[in-house]
N, C-alpha and C positions, 0 to 999 in steps of 0.2 A: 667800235661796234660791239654791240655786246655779245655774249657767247652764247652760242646754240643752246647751252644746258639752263638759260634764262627763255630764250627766244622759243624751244622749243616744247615748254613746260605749260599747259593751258591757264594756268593761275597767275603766269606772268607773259602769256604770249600776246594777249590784248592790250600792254601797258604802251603807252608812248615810246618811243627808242629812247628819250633822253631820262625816262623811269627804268626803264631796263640798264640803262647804264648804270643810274644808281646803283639797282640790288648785283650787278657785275662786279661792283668793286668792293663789296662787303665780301664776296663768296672767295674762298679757300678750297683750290683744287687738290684733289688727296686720288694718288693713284695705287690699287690693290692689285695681288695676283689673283691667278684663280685660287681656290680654297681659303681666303684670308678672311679672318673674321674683319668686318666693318664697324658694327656695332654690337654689344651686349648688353642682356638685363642691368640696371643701377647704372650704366653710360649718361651723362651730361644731357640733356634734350637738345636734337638739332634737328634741323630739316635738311637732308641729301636729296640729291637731284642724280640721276645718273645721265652722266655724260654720253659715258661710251662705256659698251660692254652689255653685264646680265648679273644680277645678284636677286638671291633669296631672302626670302623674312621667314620665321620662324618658331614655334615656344614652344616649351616642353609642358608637358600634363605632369599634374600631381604625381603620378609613377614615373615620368622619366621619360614617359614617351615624346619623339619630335612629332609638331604638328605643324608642315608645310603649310603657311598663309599662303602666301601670295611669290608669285615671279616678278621682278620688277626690269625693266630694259628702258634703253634710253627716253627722255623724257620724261620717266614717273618717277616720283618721290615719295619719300615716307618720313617718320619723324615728325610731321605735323601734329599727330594726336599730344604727343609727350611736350612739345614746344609750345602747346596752346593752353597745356592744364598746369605747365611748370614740373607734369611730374617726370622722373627716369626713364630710361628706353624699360619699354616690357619685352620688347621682343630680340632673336637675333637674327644679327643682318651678316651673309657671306656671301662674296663677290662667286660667282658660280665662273665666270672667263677672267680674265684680267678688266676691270674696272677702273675707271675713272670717274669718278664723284664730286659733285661743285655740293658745298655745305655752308650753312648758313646757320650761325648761333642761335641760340634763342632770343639774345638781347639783339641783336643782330636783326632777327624776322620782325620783332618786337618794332621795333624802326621802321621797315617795311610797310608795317601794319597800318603805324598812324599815319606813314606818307602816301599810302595806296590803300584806301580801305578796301576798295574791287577786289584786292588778291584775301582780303576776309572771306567777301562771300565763294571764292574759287574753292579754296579751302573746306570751308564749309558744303560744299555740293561733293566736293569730294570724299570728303570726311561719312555723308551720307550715304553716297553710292558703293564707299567700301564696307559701311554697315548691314547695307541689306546682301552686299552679295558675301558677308559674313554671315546672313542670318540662311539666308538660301544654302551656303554650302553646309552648314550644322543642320538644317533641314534634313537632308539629301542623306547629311552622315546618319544622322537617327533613323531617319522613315523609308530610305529605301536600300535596296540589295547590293553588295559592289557590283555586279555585272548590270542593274539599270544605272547605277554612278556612272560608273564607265564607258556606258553605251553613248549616254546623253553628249557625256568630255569630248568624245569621239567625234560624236555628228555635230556638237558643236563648233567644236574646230575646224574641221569640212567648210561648214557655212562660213566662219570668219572670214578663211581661207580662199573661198567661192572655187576650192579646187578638190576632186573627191582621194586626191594627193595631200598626206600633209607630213607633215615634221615634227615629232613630240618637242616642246620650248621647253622638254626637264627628262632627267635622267628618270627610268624606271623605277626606281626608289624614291625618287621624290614624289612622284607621280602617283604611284602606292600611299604617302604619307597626306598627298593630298588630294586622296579621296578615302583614307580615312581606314585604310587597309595595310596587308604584309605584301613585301617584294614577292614572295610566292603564290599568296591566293590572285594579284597580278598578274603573274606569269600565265597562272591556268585560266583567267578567265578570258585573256587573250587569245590563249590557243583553242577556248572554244566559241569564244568568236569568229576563229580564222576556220574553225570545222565544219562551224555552222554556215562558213561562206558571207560572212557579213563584212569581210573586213580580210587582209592581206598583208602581214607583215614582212618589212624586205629593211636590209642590214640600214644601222645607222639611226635606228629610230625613227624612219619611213616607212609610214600605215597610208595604206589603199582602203578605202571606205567602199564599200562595194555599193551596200544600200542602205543610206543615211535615213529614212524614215523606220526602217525595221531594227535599224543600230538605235536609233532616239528610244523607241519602242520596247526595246530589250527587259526582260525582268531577273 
């Protein structure tokens, strides 16, 4: 049977089971701790799958600064961008818990590709949907305030959640990095959300949403 990290991935959960065996036997499982780099800028092109766990993607600005992309948790993969143009990893990848990663060459996907075209167009939609909500969050960073960023993050997550309970999926620093801000203008604009009664922080990274359309609202 082939492994969840094939089965459970949209680009290959549509494929025949006797097609997901295929790409099962090509992948090379690679297990991390928490904090271990995964990948780095000039890395080989691959496509990772995460199995099990949570890892970060990452780049630094011309200054040096880190610029949190994206959170990745089981099922999502990265690496496609760099395996489809031939060129290097741009980004860095670190396991955020202990991780387990199914990885897939580039010559390797390349295989995939001509014996499964469907997993093109997957890729391809995915490829798209993380460019707009690329182009949406540099939006957000240029044209609005950290406290409307943060509002919107907030009552977002709510609604994902469908609970006005939810759980930050990243450390308060990251969180800062990705909305484009310092761990301390963070700090404060939490605690006056929590003043202004919009919002209820309790230990652990547990926020209470008090009132998720005046949190959306927020400037």
């Amino acid at each position: 049977m082939a492994p969840s990290c094939v089965a459970s991935v949209p680009i290959f959960s549509g494929l025949e089971p006797s097609a997901q065996e295929a790409i099962a036997e090509r992948l090379v499982h690679r297990a991390f701790a928490a904090g271990e780099v995964i990948a780095l800028p000039g890395d080989a092109p691959a496509l990772r799958v995460v199995h099990s766990g949570r890892m970060r993607q990452s780049r630094a600005s011309d200054t040096g600064v880190e610029q949190l992309l994206r959170i990745l948790a089981p099922g999502d993969f990265t690496g496609q961008g760099a395996v489809l143009t031939g060129r290097r990893e741009a980004h860095t990848t670190t396991a955020m818990s202990a991780v387990t990663v199914c990885q897939l060459t580039a010559a390797d996907l390349a295989a995939v590709l001509r014996e499964q075209p469907g997993v093109a167009l997957g890729m391809l939609v995915e490829v798209s949907e993380r460019l707009t909500a690329a182009e949406e969050q540099l939006a957000a960073i240029t044209g609005q305030s950290v406290m409307s960023r943060l509002g919107q993050y907030l009552a977002a997550l709510a609604a994902s959640a469908g609970s006005d309970t939810i759980v930050l999926p990243m450390t308060k620093r990251d969180l800062a990095s990705f909305l484009g801000t310092t761990p301390e203008t963070l700090s404060r604009r939490l605690r006056r959300l929590e003043d202004e009664r919009l919002i209820e922080q309790r230990p652990g990274g547990v926020i209470r949403v008090r009132a998720a359309d005046a949190l959306a609202a927020v400037q």
